[in-house]
N, C-alpha and C positions, 0 to 999 in steps of 0.2 A: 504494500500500500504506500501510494505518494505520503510522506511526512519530512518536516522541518522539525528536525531532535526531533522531541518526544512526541510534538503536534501531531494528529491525525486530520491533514488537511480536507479528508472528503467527511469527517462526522455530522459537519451537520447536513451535507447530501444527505447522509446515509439517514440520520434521523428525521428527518420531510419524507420520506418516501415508503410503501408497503410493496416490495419488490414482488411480491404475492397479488399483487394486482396491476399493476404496472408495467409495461414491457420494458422502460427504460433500463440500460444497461447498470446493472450492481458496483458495488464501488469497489471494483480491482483495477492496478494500474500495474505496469510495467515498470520499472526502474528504467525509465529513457532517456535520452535527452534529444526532445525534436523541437520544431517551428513550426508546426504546423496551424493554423487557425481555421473557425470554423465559422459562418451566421446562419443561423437559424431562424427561420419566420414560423411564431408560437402564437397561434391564435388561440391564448386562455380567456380567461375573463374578457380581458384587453390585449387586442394585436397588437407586438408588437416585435424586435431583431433581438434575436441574444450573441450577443459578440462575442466571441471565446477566444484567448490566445492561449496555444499553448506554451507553460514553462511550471517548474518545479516535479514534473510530474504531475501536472493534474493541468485543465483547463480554468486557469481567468476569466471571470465571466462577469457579464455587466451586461444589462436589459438595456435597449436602446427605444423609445419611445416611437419614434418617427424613422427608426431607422437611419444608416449613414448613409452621408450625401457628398458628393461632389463639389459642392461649392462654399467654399472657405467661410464664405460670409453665416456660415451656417454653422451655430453651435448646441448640438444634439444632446441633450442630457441622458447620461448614461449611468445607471443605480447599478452599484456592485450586488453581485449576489455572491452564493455559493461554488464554492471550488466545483467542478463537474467532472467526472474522470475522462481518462483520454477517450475510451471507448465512445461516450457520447457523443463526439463529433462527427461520425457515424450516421447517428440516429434520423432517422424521420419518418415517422408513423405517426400513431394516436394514442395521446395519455388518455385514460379514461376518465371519464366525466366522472366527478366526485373524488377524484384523486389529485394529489399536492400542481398546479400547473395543468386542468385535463385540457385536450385540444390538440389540433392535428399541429405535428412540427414537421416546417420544410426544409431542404439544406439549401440554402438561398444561395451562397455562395461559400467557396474553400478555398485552401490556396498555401502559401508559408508567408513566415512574417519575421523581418529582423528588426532589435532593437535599436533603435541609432544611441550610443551609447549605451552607460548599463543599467539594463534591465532592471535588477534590483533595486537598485540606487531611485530609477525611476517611480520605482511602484511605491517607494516608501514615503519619498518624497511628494509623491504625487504630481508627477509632471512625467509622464512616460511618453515620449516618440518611439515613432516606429514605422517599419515599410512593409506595406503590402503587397504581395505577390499572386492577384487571383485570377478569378474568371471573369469579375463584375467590379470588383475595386483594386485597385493599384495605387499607387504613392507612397506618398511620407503623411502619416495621421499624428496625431496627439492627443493625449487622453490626461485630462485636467482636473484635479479632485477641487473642489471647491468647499469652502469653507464649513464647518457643523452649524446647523441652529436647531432650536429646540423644537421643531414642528418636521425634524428629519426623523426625528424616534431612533435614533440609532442609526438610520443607514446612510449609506455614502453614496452621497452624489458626488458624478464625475460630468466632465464635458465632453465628449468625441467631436474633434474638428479636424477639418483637412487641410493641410496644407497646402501654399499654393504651387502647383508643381505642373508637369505636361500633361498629367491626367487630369487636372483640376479645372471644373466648367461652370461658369456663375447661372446658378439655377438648375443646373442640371441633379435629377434626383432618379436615381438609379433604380430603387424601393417602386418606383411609380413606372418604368418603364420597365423595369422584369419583374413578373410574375408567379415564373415556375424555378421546379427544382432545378439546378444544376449536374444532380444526383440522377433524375429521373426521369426530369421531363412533364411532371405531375404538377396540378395547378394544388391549390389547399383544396379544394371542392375533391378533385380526384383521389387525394391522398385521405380525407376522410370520409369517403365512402368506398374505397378503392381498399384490396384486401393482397395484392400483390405484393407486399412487403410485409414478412413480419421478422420483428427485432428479437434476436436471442444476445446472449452475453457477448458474443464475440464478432457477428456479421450478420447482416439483413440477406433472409435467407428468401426464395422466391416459391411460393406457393404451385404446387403443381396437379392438374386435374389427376383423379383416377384412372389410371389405364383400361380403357376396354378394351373386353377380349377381338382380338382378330377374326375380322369376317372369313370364314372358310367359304372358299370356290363351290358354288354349287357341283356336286359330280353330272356327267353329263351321263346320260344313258348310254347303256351297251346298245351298239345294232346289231340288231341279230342278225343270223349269219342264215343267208339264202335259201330254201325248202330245194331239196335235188332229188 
């Protein structure tokens, strides 16, 4: 399991969730060291992108409201959540209704992502750059913790903005001009009525009809052989 010392970074995934009703993947992780990142489009309660970077062994994650945009001028508040294991970036199917998060998740976009400077230093600070390498976003983003107040109840808001870079378009919002998975090709309509995926611990495996049995060749009749 992903941990710092003695921390167990995925406990309180682990404790939000009844993996006995949930397909989401359980909290096992690899001891790795990758870049990879994920967004996720989570129509719970409220639609909305969950941003995942991987590092530590586990995915960084922070809800994005509006999703990430393209245009600098645009500052996305982005609420940290819970550590997600790597496996999760994976996922997209349907958490079940009445379960922590229910709702169809799509994999909006993937890709790898490096830190411009370090990582840590970033996260702690709260001012973390970094460069995206995907199918829908590309650049240099930065992710902004902003100050606590009393009506946050504990959680952290951050800002997701983009830098302005060759990928960077004033008004252009990515969220509104794709739709479907990247993964799949499935819209959220599709994927939550759609049963061609489903999530086990380790890969989305694909649903396959029952085999019927083979039509046998009607036999043809003997001709009978000539009266002499």
């Amino acid at each position: 399991m992903a941990r710092v010392g003695s921390r167990d970074l995925l406990a309180t995934y682990k404790a939000k969730r009844d993996f006995g009703k949930t397909p989401e993947p359980k909290a096992k992780t690899k001891r790795t060291r990758g870049n990879s990142f994920v967004i996720q489009k989570h129509a719970a309660r409220r639609t909305h992108f969950d941003f995942r970077l991987e590092h530590d062994g586990v995915l960084k994650s922070w809800a994005v409201t509006k999703g990430p945009s393209l245009d600098p001028a645009q500052k996305r508040l982005a609420v940290m959540t819970e550590d997600h294991p790597l496996e999760y970036g994976g996922f997209e199917g349907v958490i079940p209704k009445g379960e922590y998060g229910g709702g169809p998740v799509m994999i909006w976009d993937e890709g790898t992502w490096e830190p411009i400077g370090d990582a840590d230093e970033g996260l702690a600070k709260g001012d973390l750059k970094f460069r995206l390498h995907g199918h829908r976003l590309n650049g240099d983003y930065v992710l902004v913790r902003m100050k606590p107040r009393k009506e946050d109840r504990g959680r952290q808001n951050w800002l997701l903005i983009k830098k302005r870079d060759e990928y960077a378009g004033d008004g252009s919002e990515p969220t509104q001009e794709f739709d479907t998975s990247v993964k799949s090709g499935r819209s959220m309509d599709q994927i939550l009525t759609g049963d061609s995926a489903i999530w086990t611990s380790n890969k989305a495996q694909k649903k396959t009809p029952a085999r019927r049995p083979r039509a046998t060749a009607a036999k043809k009749p003997r001709k009978k052989a000539p009266a002499r």
